[in-house]
CHARMM internal coordinates of N, CA and C (Angstrom, degrees):
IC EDIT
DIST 1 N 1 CA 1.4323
DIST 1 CA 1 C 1.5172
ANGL 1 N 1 CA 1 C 109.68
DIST 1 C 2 N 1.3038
ANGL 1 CA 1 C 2 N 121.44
DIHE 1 N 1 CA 1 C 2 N 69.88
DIST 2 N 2 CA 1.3579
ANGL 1 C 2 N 2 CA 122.99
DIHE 1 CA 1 C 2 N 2 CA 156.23
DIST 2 CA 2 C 1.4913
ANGL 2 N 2 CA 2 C 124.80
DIHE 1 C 2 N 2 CA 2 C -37.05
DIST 2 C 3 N 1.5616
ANGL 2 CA 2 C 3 N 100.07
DIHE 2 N 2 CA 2 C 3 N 125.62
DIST 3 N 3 CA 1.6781
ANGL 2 C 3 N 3 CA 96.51
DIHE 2 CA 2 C 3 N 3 CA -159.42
DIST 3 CA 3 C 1.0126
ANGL 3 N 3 CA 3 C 144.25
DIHE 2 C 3 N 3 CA 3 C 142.88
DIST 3 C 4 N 1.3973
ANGL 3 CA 3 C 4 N 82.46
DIHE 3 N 3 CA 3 C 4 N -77.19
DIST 4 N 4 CA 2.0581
ANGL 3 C 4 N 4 CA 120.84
DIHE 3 CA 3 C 4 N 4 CA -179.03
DIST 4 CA 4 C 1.4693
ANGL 4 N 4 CA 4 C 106.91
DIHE 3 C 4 N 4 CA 4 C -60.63
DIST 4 C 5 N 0.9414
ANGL 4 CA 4 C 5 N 134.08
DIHE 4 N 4 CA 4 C 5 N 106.67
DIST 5 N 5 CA 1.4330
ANGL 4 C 5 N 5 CA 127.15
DIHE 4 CA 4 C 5 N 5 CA 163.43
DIST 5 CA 5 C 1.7017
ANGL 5 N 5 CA 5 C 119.12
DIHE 4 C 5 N 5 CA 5 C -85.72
DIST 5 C 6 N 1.4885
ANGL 5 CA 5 C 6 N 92.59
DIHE 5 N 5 CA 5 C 6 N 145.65
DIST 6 N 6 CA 1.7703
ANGL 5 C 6 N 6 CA 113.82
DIHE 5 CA 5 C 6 N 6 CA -156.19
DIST 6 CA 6 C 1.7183
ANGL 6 N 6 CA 6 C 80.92
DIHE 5 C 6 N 6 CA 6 C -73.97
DIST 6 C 7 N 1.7650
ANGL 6 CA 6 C 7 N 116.05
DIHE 6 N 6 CA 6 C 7 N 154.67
DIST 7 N 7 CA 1.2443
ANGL 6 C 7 N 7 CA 142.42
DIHE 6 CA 6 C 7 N 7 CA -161.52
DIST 7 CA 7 C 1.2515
ANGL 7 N 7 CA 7 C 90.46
DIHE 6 C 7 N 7 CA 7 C -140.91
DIST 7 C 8 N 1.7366
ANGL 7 CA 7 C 8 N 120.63
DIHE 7 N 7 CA 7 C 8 N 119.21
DIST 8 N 8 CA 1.1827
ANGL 7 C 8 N 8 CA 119.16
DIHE 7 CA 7 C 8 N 8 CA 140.16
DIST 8 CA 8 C 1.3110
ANGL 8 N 8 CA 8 C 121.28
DIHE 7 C 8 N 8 CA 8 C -127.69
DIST 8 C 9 N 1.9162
ANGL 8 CA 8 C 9 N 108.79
DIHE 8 N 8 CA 8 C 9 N 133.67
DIST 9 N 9 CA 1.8037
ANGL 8 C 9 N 9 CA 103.42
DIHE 8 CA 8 C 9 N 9 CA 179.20
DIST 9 CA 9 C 1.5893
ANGL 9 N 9 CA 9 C 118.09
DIHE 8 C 9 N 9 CA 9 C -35.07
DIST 9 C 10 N 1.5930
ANGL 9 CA 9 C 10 N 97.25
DIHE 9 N 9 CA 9 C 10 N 150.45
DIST 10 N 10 CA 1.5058
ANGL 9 C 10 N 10 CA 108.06
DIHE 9 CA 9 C 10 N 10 CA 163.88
DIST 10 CA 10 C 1.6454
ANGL 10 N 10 CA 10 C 118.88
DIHE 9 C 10 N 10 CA 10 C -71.03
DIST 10 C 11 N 1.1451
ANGL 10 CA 10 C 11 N 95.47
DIHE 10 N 10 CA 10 C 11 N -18.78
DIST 11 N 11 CA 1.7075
ANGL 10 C 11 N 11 CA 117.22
DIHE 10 CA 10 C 11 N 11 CA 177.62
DIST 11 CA 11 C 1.7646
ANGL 11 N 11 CA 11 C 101.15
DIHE 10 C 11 N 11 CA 11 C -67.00
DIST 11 C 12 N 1.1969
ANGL 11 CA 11 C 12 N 119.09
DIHE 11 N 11 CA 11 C 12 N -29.39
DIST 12 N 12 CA 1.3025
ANGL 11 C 12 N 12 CA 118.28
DIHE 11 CA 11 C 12 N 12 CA -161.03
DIST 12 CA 12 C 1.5038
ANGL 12 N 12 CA 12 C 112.48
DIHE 11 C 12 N 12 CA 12 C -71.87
DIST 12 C 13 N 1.4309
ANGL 12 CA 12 C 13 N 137.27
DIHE 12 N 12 CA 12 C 13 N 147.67
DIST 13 N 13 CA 1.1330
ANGL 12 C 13 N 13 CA 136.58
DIHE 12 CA 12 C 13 N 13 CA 136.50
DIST 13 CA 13 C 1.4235
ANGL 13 N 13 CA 13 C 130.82
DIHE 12 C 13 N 13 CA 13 C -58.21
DIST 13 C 14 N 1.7805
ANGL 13 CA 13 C 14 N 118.40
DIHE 13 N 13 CA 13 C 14 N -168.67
DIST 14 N 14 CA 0.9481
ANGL 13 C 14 N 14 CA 86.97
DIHE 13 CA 13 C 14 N 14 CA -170.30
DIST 14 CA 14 C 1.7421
ANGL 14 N 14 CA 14 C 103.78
DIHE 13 C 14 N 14 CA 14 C -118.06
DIST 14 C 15 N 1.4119
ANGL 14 CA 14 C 15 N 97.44
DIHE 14 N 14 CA 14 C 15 N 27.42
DIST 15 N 15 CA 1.4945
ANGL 14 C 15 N 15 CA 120.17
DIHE 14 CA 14 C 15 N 15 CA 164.29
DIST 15 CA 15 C 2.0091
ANGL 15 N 15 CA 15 C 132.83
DIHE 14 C 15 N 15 CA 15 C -123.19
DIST 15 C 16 N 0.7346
ANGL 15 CA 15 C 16 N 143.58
DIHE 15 N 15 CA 15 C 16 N 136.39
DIST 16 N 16 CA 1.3099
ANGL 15 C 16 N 16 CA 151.77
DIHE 15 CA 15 C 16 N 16 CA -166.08
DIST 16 CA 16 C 1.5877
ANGL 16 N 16 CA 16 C 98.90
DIHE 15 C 16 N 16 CA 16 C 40.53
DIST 16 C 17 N 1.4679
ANGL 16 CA 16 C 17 N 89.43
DIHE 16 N 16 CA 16 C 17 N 81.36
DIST 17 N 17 CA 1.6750
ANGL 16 C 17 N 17 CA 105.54
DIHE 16 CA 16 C 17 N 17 CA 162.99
DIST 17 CA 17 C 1.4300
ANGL 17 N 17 CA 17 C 105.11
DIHE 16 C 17 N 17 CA 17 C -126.80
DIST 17 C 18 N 1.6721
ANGL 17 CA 17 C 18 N 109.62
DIHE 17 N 17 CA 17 C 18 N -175.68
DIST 18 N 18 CA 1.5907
ANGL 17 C 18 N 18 CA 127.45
DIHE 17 CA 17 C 18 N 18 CA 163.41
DIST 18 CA 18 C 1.6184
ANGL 18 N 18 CA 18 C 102.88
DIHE 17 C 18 N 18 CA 18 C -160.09
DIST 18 C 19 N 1.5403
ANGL 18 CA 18 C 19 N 83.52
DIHE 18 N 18 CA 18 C 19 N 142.27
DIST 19 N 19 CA 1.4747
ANGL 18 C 19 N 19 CA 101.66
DIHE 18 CA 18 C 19 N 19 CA -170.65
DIST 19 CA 19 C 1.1649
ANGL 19 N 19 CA 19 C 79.72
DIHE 18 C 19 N 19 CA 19 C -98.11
DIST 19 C 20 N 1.8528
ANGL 19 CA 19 C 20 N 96.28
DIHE 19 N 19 CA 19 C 20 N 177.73
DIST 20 N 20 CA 2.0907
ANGL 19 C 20 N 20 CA 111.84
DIHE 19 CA 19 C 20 N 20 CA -174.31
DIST 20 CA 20 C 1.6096
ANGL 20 N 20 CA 20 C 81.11
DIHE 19 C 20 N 20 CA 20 C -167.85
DIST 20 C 21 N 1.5667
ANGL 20 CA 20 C 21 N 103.24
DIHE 20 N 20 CA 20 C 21 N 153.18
DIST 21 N 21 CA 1.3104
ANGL 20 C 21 N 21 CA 140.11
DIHE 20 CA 20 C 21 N 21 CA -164.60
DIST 21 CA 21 C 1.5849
ANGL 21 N 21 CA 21 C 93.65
DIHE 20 C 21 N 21 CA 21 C -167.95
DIST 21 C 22 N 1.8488
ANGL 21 CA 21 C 22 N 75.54
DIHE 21 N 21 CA 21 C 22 N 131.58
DIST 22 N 22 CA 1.9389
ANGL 21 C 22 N 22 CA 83.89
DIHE 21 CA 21 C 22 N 22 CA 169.17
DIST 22 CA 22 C 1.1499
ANGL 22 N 22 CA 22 C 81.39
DIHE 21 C 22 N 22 CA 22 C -131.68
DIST 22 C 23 N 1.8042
ANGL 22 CA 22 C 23 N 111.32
DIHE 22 N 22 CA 22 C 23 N 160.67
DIST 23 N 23 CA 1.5611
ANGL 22 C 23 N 23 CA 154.33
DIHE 22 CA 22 C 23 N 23 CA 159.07
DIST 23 CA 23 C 1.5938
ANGL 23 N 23 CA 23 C 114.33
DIHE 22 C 23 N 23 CA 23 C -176.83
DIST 23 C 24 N 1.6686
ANGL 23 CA 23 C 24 N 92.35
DIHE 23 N 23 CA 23 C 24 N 85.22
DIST 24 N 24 CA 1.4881
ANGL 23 C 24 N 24 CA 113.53
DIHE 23 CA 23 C 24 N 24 CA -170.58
DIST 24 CA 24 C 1.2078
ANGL 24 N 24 CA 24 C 117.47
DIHE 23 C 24 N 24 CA 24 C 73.30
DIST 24 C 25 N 1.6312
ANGL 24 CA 24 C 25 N 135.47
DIHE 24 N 24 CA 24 C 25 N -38.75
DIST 25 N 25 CA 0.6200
ANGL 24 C 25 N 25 CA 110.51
DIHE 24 CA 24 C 25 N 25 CA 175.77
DIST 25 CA 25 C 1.7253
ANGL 25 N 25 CA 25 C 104.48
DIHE 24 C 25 N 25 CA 25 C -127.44
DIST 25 C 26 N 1.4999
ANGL 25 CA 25 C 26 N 136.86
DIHE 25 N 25 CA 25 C 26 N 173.66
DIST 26 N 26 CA 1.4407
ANGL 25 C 26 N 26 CA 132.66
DIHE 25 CA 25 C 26 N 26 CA 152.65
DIST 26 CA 26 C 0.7278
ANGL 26 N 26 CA 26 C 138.48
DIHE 25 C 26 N 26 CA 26 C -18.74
DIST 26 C 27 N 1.3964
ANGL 26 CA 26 C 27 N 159.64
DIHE 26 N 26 CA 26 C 27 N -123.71
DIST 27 N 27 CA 1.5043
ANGL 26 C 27 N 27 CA 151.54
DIHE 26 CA 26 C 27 N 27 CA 108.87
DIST 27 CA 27 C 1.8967
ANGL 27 N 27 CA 27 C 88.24
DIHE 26 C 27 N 27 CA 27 C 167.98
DIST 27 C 28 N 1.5807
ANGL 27 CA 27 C 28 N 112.78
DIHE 27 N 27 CA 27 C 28 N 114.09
DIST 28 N 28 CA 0.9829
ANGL 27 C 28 N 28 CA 125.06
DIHE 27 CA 27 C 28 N 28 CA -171.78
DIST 28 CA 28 C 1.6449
ANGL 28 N 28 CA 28 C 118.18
DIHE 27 C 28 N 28 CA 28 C -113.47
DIST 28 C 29 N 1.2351
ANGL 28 CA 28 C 29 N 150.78
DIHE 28 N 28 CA 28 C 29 N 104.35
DIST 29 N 29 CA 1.2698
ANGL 28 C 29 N 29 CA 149.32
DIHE 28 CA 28 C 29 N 29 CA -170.11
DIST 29 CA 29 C 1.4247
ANGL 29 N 29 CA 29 C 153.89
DIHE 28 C 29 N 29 CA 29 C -147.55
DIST 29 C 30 N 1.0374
ANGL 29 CA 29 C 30 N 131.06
DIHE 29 N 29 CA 29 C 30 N 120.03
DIST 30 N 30 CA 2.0058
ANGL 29 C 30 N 30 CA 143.64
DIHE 29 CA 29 C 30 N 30 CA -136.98
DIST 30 CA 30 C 1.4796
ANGL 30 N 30 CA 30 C 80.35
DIHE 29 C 30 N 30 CA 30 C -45.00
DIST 30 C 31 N 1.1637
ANGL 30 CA 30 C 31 N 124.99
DIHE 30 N 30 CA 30 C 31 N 160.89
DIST 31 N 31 CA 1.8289
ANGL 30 C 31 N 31 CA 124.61
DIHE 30 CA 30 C 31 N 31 CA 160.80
DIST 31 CA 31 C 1.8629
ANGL 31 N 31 CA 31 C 99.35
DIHE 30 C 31 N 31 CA 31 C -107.14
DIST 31 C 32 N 1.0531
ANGL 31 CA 31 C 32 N 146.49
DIHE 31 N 31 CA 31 C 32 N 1.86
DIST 32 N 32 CA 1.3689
ANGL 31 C 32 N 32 CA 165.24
DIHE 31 CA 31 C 32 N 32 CA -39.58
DIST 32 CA 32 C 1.7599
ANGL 32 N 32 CA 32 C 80.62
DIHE 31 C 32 N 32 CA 32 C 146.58
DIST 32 C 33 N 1.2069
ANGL 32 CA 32 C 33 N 104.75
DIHE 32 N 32 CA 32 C 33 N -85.54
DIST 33 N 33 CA 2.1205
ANGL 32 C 33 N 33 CA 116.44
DIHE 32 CA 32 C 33 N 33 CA -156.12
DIST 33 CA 33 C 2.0004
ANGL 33 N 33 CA 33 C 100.00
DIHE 32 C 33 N 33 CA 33 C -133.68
DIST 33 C 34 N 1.2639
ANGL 33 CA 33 C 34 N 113.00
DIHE 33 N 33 CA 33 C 34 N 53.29
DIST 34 N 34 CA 1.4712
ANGL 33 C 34 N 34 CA 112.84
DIHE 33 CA 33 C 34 N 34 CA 170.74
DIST 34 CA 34 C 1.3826
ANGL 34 N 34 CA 34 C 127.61
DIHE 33 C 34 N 34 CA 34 C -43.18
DIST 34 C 35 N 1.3164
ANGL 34 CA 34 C 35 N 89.60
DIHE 34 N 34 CA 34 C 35 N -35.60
DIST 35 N 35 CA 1.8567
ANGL 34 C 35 N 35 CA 93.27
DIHE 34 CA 34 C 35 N 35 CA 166.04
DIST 35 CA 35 C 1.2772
ANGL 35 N 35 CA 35 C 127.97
DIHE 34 C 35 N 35 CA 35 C -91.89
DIST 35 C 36 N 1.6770
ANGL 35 CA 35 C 36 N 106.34
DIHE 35 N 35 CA 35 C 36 N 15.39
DIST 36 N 36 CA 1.4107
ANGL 35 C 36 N 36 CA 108.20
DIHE 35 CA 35 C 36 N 36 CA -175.08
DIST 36 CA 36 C 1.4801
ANGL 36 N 36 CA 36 C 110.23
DIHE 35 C 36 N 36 CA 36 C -91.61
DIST 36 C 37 N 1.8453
ANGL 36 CA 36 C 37 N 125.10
DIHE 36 N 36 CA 36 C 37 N -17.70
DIST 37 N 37 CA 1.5482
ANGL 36 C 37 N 37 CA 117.95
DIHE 36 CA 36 C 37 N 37 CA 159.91
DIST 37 CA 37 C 1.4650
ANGL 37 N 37 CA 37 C 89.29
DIHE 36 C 37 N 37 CA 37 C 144.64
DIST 37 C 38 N 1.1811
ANGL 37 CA 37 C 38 N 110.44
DIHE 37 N 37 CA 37 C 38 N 139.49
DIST 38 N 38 CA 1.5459
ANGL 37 C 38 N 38 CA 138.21
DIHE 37 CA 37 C 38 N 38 CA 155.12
DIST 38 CA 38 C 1.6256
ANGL 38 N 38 CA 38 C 115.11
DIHE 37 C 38 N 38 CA 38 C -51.21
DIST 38 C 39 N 1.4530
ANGL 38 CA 38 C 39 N 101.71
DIHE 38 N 38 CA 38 C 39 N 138.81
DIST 39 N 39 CA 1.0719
ANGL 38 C 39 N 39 CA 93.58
DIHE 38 CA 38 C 39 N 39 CA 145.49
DIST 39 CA 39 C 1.9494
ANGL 39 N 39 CA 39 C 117.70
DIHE 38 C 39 N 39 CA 39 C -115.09
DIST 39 C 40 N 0.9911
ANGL 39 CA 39 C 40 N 119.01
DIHE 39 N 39 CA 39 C 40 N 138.57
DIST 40 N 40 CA 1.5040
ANGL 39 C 40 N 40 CA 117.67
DIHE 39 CA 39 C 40 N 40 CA 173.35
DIST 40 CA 40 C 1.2453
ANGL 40 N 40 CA 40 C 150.42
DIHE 39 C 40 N 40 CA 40 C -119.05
DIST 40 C 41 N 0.9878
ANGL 40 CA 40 C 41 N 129.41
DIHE 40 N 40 CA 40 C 41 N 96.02
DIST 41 N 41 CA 1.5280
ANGL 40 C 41 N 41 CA 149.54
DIHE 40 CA 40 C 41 N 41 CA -165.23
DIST 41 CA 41 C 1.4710
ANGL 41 N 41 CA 41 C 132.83
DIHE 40 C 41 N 41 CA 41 C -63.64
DIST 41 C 42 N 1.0761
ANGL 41 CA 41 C 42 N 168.80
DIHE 41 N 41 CA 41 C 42 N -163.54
DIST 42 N 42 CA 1.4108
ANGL 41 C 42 N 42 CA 152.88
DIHE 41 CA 41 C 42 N 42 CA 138.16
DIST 42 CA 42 C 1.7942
ANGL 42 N 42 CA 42 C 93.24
DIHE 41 C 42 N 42 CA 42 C -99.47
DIST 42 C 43 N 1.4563
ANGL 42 CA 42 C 43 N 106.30
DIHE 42 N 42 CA 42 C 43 N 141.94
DIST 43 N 43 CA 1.5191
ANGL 42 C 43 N 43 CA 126.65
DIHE 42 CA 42 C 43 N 43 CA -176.17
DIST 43 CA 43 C 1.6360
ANGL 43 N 43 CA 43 C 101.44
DIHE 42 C 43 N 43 CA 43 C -39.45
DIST 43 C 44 N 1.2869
ANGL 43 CA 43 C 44 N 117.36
DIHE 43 N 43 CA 43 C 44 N -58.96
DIST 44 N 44 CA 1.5300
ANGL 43 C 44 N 44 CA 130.68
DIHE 43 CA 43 C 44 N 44 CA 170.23
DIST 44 CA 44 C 1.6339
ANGL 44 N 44 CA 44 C 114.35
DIHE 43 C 44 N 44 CA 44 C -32.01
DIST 44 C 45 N 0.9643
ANGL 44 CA 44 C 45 N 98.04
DIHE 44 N 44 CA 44 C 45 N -77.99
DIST 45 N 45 CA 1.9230
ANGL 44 C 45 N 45 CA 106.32
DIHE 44 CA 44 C 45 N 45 CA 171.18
DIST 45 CA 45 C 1.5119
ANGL 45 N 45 CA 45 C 110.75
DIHE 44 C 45 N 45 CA 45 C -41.11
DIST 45 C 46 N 1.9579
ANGL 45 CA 45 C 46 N 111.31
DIHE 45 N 45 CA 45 C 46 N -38.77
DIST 46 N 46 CA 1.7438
ANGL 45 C 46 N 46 CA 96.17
DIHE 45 CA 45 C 46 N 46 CA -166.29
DIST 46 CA 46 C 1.7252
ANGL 46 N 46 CA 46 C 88.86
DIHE 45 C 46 N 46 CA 46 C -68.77
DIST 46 C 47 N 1.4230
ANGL 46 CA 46 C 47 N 108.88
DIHE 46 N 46 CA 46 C 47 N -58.73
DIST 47 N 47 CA 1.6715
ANGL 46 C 47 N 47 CA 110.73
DIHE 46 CA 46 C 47 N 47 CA -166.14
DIST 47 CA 47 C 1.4001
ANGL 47 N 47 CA 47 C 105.53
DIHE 46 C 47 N 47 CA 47 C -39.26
DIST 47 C 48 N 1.2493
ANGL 47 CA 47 C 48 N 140.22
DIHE 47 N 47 CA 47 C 48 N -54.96
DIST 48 N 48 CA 1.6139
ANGL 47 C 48 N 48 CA 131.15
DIHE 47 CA 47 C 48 N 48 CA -175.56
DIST 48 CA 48 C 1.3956
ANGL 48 N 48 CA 48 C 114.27
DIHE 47 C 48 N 48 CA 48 C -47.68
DIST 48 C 49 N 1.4673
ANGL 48 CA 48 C 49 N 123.00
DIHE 48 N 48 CA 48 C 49 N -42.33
DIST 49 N 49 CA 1.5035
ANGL 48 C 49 N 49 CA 135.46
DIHE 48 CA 48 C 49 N 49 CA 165.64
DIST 49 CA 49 C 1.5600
ANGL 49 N 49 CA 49 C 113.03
DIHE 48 C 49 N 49 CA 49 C -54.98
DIST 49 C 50 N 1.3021
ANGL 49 CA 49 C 50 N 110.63
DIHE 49 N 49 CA 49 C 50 N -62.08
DIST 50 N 50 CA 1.2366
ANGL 49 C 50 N 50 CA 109.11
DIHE 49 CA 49 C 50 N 50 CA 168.32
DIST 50 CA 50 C 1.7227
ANGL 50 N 50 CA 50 C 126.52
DIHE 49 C 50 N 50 CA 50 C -56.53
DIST 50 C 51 N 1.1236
ANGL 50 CA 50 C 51 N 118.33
DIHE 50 N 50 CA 50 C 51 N -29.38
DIST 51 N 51 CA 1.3996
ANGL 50 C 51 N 51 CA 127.27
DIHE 50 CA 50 C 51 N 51 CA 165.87
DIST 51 CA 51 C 1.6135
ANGL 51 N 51 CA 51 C 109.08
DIHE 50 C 51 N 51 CA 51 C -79.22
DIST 51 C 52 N 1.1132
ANGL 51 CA 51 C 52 N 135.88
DIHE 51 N 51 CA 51 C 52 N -20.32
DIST 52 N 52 CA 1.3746
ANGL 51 C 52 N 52 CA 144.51
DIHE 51 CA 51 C 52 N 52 CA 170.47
DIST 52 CA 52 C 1.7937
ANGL 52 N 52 CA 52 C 106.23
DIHE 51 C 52 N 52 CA 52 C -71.30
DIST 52 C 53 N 1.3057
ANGL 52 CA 52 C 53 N 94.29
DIHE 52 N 52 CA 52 C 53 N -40.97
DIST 53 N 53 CA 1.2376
ANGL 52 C 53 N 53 CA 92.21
DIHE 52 CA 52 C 53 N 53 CA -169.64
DIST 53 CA 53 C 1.5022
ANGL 53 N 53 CA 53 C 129.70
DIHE 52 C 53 N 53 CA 53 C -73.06
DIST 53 C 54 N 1.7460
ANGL 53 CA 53 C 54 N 102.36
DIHE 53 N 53 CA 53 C 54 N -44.04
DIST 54 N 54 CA 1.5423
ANGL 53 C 54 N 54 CA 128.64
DIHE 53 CA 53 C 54 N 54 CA 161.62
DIST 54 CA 54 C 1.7459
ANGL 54 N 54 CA 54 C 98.07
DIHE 53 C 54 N 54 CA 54 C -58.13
DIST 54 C 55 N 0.9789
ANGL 54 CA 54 C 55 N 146.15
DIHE 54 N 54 CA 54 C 55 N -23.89
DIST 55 N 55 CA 1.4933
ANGL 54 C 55 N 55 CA 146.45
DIHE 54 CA 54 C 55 N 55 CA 178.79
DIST 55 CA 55 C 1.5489
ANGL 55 N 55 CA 55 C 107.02
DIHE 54 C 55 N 55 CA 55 C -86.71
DIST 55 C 56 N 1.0990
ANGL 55 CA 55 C 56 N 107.46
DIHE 55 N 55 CA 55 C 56 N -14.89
DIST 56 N 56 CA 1.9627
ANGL 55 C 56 N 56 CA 114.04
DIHE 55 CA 55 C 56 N 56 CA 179.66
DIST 56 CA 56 C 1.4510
ANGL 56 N 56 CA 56 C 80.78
DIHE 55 C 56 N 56 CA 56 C 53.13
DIST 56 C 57 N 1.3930
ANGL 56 CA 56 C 57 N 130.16
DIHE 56 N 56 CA 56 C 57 N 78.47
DIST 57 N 57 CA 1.7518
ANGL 56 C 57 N 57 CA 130.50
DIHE 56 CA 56 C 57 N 57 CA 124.74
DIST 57 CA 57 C 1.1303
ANGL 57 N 57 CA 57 C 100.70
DIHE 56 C 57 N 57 CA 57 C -171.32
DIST 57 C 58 N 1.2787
ANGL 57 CA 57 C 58 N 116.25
DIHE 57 N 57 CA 57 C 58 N 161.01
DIST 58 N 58 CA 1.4707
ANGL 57 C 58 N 58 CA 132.78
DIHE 57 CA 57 C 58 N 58 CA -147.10
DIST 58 CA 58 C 1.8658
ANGL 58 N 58 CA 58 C 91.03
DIHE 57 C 58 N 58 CA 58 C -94.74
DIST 58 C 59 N 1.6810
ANGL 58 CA 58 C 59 N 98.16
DIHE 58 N 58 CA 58 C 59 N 161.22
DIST 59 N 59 CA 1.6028
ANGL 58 C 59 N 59 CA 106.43
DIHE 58 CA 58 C 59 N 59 CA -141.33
DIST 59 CA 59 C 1.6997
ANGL 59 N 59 CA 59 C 86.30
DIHE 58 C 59 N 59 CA 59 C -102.70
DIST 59 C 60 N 1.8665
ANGL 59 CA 59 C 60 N 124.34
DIHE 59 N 59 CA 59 C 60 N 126.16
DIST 60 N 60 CA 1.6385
ANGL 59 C 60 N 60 CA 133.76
DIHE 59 CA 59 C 60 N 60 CA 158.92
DIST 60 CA 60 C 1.7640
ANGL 60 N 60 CA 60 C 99.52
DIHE 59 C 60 N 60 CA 60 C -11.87
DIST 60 C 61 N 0.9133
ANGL 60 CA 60 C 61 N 85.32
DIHE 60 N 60 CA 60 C 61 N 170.35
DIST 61 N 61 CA 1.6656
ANGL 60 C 61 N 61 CA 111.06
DIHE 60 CA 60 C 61 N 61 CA -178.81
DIST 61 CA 61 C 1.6435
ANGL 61 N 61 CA 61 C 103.97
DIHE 60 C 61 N 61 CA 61 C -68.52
DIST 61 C 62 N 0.9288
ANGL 61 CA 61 C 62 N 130.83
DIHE 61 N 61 CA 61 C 62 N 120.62
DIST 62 N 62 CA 1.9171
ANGL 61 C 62 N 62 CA 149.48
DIHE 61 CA 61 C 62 N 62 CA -178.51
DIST 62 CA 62 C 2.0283
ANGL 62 N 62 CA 62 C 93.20
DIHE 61 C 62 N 62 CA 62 C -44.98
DIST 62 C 63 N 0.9256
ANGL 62 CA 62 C 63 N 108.98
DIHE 62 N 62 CA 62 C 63 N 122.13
DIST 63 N 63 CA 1.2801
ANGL 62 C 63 N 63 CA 119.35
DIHE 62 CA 62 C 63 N 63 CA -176.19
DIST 63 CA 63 C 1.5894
ANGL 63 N 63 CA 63 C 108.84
DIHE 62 C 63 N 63 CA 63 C -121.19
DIST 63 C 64 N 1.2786
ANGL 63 CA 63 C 64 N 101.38
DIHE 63 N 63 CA 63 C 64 N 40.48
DIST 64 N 64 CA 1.5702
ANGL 63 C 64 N 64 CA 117.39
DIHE 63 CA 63 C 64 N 64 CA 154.85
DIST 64 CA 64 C 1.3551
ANGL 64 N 64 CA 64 C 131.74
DIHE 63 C 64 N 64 CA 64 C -148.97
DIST 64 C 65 N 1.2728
ANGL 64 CA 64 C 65 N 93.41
DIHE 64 N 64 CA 64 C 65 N 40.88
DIST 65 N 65 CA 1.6946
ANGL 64 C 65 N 65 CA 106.93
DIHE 64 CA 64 C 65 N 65 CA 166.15
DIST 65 CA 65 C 1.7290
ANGL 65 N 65 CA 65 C 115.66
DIHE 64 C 65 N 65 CA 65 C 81.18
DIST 65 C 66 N 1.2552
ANGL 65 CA 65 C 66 N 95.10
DIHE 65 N 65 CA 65 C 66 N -150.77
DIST 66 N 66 CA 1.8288
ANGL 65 C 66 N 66 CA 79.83
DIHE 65 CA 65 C 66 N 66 CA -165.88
DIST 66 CA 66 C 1.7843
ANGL 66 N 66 CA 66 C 95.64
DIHE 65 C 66 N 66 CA 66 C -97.54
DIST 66 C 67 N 1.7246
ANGL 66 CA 66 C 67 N 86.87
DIHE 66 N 66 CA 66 C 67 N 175.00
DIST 67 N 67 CA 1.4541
ANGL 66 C 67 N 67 CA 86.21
DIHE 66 CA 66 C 67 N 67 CA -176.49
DIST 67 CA 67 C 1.7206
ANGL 67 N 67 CA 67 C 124.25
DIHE 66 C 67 N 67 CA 67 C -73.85
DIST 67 C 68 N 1.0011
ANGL 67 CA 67 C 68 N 125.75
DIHE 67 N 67 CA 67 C 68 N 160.03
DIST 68 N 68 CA 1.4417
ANGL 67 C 68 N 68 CA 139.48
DIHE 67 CA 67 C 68 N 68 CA -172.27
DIST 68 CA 68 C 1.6935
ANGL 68 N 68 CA 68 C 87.44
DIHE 67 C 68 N 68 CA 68 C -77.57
DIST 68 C 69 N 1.5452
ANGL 68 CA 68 C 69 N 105.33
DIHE 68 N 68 CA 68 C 69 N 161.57
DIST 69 N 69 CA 1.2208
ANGL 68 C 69 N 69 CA 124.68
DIHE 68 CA 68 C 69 N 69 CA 171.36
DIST 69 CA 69 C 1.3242
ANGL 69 N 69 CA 69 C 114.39
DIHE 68 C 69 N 69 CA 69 C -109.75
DIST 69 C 70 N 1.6050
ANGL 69 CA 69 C 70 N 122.63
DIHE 69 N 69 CA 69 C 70 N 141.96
DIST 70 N 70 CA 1.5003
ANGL 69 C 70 N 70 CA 115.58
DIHE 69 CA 69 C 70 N 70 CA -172.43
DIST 70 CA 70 C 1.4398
ANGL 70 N 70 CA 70 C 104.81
DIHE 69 C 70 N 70 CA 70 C -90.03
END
COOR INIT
IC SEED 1 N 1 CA 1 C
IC BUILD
């Protein structure tokens, strides 16, 4: 995803984090081993997680199919 610039929380240290970049799709990754591989989600699936999360309980079943490959 040319473009997208990597996101990491302000919450984060500067050990066992993951940055995230969206352009269409998620793009999830260790800050630790960046070149070790994405994981990637559809935008829909991250927001339900992220809304799961701000709700303190874990997010229904992903209601957009399986995950994308990086």
């Amino acid at each position: 995803m040319p473009g997208a610039a990597w996101r990491k929380s302000s919450y984060s240290g500067s050990e066992e984090c993951v940055e995230v970049r969206v352009a269409g799709l998620s793009q999830i990754r260790d800050t630790k081993d960046r070149e070790g591989g994405t994981l990637s989600v559809t935008t829909r699936s991250w927001e339900a997680l992220l809304a799961g999360v701000h709700a303190r309980k874990p997010p229904g079943r992903p209601h957009d199919g399986p995950v994308a490959p990086a």
